[in-house]
N, C-alpha and C positions, 0 to 999 in steps of 0.2 A: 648217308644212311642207306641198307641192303634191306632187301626184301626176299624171302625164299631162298637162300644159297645154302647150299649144302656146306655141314660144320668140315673144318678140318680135322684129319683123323691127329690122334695124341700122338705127340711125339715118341719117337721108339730112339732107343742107343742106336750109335753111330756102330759103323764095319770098325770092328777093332780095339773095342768097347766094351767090358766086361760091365754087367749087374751093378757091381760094388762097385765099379770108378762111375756110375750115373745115378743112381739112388741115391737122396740125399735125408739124413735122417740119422738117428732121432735129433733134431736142431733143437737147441744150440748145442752139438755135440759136448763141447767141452765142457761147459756147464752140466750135461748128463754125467760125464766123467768125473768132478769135480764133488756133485754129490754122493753118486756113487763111494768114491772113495773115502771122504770123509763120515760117511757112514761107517763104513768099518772099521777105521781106522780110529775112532773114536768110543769103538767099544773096550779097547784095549783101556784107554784113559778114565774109563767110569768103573773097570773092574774094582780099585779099591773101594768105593762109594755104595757097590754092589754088597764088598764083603761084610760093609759097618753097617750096612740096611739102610742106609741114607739118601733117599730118595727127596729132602722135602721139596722139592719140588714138583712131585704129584704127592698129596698129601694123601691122594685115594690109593695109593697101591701101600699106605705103612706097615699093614697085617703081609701082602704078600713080600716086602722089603725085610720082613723081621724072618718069615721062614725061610727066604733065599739065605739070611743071614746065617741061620743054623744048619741049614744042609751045609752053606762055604765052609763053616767049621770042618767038618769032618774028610774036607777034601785037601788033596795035595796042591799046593800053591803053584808049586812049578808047571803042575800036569794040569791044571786049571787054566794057567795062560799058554799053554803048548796047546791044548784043546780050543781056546779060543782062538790062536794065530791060524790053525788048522782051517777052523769055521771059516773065519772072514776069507783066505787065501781061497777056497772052493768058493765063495760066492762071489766073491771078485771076477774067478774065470768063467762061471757060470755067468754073469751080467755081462762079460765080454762077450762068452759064446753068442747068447744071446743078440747083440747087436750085430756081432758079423753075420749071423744068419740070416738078419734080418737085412742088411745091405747086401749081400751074395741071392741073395733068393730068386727065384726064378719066375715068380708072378708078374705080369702085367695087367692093366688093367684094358678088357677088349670087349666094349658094348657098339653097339650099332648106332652110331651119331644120328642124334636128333635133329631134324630141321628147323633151321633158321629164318625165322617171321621176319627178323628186324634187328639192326644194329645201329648204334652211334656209341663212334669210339670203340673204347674195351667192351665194351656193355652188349648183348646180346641177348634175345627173346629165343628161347627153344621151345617149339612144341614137339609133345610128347603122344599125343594121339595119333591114331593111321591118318594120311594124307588122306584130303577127300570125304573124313568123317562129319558128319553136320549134325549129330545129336547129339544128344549130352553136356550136361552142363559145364560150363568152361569154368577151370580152375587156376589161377595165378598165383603163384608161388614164388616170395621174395625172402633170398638168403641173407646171412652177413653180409657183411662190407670185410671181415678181416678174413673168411679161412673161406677155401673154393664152393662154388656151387654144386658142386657132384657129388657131393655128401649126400646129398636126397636123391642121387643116382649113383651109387658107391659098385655094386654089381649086380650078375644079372638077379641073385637070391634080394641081396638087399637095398632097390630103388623104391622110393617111394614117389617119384615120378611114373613110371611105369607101371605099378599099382594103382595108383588111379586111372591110369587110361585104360589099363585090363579089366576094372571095374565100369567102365563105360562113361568115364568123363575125359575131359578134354582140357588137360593141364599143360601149363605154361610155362617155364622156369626163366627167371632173368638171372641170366650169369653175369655178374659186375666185372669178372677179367680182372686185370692187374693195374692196378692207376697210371698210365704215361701221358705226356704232352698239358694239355688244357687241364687236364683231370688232377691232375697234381696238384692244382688251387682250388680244387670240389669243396665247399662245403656239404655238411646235409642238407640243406635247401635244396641244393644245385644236384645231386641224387635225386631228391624227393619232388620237385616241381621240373626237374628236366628230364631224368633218364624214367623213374616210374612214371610220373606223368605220359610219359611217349608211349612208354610198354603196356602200360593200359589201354591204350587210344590203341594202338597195335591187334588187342585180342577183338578189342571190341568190333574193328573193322573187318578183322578176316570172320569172328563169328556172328556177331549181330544179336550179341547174348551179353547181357549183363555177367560177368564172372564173381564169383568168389576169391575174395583176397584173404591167400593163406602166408604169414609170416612168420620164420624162425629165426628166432633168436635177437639179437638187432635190428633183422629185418622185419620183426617182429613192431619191433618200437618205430622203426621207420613207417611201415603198415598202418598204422595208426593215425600220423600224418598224412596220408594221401588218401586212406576213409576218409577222413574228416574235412578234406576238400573235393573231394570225387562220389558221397553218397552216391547220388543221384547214377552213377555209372555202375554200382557195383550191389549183390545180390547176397554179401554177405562176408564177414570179419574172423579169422579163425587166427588165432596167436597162437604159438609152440614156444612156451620156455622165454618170452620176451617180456627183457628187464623194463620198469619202469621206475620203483621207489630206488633210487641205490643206496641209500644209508637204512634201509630194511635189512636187518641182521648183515652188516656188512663183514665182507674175508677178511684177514689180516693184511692182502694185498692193496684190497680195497682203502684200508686207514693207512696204511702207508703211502699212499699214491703221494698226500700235500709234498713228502719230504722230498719225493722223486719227480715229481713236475719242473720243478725248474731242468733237472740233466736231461730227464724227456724232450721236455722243449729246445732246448741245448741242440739234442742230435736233429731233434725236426728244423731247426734254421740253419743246421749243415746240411742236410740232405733235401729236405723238401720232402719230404715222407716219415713214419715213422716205417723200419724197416722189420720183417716180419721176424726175425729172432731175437729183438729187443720184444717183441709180443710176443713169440712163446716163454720166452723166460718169465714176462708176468705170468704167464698161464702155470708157468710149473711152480711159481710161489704158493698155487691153491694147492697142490699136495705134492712136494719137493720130490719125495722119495717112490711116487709114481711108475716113471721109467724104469727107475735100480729093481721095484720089484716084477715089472710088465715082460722086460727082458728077460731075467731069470724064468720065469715063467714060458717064455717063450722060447730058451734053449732045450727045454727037454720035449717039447714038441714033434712031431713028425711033422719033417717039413713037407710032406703031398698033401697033410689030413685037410680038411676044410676048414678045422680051427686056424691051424697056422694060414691059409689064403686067406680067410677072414680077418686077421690079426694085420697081415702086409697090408692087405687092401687098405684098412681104415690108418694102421701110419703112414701109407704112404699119402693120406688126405691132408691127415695132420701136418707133414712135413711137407707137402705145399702149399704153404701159407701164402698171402697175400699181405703189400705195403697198405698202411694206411695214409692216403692223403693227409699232407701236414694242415689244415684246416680242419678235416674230419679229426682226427687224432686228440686236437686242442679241444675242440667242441665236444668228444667224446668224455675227455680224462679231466679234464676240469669243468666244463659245463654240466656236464652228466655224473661222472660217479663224485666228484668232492663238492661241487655246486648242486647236486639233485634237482637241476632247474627241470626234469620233467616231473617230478612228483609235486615240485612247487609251484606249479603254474607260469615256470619261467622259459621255461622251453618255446621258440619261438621260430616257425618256417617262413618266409618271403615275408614277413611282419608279424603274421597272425600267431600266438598264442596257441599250443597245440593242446585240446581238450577233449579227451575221452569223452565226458560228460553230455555231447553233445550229439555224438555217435549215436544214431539211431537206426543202423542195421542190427538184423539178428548175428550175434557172436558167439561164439568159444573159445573158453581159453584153457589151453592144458597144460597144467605145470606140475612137472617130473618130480615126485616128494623124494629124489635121491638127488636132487641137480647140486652139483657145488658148484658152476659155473654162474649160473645163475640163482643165485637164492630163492627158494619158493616166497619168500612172504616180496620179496621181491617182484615178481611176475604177477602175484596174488591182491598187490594194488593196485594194477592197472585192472583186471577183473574185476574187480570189487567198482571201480571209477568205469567200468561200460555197463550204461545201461539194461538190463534184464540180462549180461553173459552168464551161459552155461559154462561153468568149471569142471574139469575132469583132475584127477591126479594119478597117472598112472605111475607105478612104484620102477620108475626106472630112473636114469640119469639125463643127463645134456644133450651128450650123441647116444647114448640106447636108445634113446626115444623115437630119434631118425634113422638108425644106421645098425640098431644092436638086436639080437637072437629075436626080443617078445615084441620089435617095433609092431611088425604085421598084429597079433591079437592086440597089444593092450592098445594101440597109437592111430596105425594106419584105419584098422577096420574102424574101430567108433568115430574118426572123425571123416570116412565113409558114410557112414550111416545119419551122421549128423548131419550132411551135404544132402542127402538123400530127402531129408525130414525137414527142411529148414530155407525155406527160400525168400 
């Protein structure tokens, strides 16, 4: 384990090395391609189905199926599907353009490296405040396990690390890295009683200040676990978007998981990991057609404007995913979303039983009423199961909430001011 080293700067392309042969994105490409295509390609084969008004399968569009029906009447059959080969054939190149501009682009990402408190293994403690600062309350902040930590430091406009420490506190980030060696056999436990465990004892030692434990997302539900063994160290419980019920309003990804657990598990006893494009792919299950229309959207962009650097910056987050340990993985995908053992009382760290209920710091818990990553009523039980937590809902998503245009008013600042009011 390290103390104080200064972080390595990100890696840049090699001499020789164009943008587009080192950007990798949007993964799992072929799977992007695949929907893509089939999208289109599938409009032609519903054109008859279109002209007989025969939708039932949304029984809600019958009235708008019956006047599509009579306008087809009056049009030319041939010049109907010549107009619709036309369409798909322009969004096709447009979803290409799209993608190459988005691997050709010229963004990187170039913030001033945080310093390093504390390391074991991948795992790393960044503080985010000036060196030397001794006031203000110290903030620790625990990401996923599956997609990077720099999501809450994304650029210089949109860090929510650095926002707190420009508002006068003294935030912490544990960056988990990429699972190798020992870490390949992690369970949650062994996260949660080993590497947060440490990262806490870390802040506590350089400030001498009880921190605030803020969680996003799984870090969220990991957070939870180590309150509930650590009170006595910590000043205060903040959750973002962190799952607890999972069969509360579950995805269609989610009820499919039983059928696909076994070839899951399959590839976890080939590799030792579950690998991070077998995880985007469940990720694009929550809305397929996502990318087909992000891209398009993203080809007619000016590539200098700040929408489009905004846009690179956060795929290129996306497409650096992180493996999940083959123990974390299993514990996740079937103790978690098809077993629900943390909504049931079954969820269990180094023996104990993990119980909100018991949880007697002051909390907040802010759950995104756009999130489809996370289901609001989903996040809304574990609130409801901590004692007296404040709940916010701001009307954003998953990553808007951390990463997107309104994080700063509706996100950052009130759970600011809640740190402020709340000790």
């Amino acid at each position: 384990m390290t103390r104080e080293q200064d972080s390595p700067p990100p890696p840049r392309p090699q001499a020789g090395t164009s943008l587009a042969e080192t950007r990798l994105g949007p993964r799992p490409l072929p799977l992007h391609l695949a929907v893509a295509a089939m999208t289109l390609l599938t409009s032609r084969g519903a054109l008859p189905l279109l002209r007989k008004g025969s939708l039932d399968w949304r029984p809600e569009l019958a009235a708008k199926a019956a006047s599509l029906r009579q306008s087809a009447e009056a049009l030319d059959e041939r010049q109907v599907e010549q107009a619709l080969g036309a369409a798909a054939a322009r969004r096709w190149s447009d979803f290409l353009k799209g993608v190459l501009a988005y691997r050709r682009h010229g963004y990187q990402r170039s913030l001033p490296d945080p310093r390093i408190v504390w390391q074991d293994g991948a795992t790393r403690l960044l503080a985010y405040a000036p060196k030397g600062r001794r006031t203000g309350r110290p903030v620790l902040v625990v990401p996923s396990l599956i997609n990077r930590a720099y999501v809450l430091d994304l650029t210089e406009e949109r860090s929510f690390l650095r926002d707190l420490a420009a508002r006068g506190f003294r935030p912490y980030l544990v960056d988990w890295g990429q699972p190798s060696g020992a870490e390949r056999g992690f369970t949650l436990g062994d996260y949660i009683t080993g590497r947060l465990n440490a990262a806490l004892d870390a802040v506590l030692a350089e400030t001498g200040t009880r921190p605030a434990l803020v969680g996003y997302c799984m870090g969220g539900t990991m957070s939870v676990a180590l309150a509930q063994r650590r009170q006595a160290d910590l000043s205060g419980l903040i959750l973002l978007a962190a799952p607890w019920d999972f069969q509360a309003d579950p995805t269609p990804v989610v009820a499919a998981l039983p059928g696909m657990l076994p070839g899951l598990m399959g590839v976890v006893a080939a590799l030792g990991e579950l690998p991070t494009d077998i995880i985007q792919s469940l990720f694009l299950g929550l809305d397929p057609h996502l990318g087909y229309r992000k891209f398009r959207t993203f080809a007619g962009l000016d590539p200098d404007s700040a929408k489009a650097h905004a846009f690179v910056a956060l795929e290129d987050w996306l497409n650096d995913g992180v493996a999940l340990a083959g123990p974390v993985a299993r514990e996740c995908l079937e103790g978690w979303y098809i077993n629900n053992d943390p909504a049931r009382g079954n969820w269990r760290v180094a023996g104990d039983v993990v119980d909100p209920t018991a949880i007697r710091l002051p909390s907040l818990a802010m759950v995104p009423a756009d999130d489809r990553i996370v289901p609001p009523a989903s996040a809304l039980a574990l609130a409801t199961a901590l004692p007296g937590c404040t709940v916010l809902r701001p009307p954003l998503g998953h990553i808007g909430m951390m990463a997107g245009g309104s994080a700063i008013e509706k996100v950052w600042s009130p759970l600011a001011d809640w740190l402020k009011n709340h000790r």
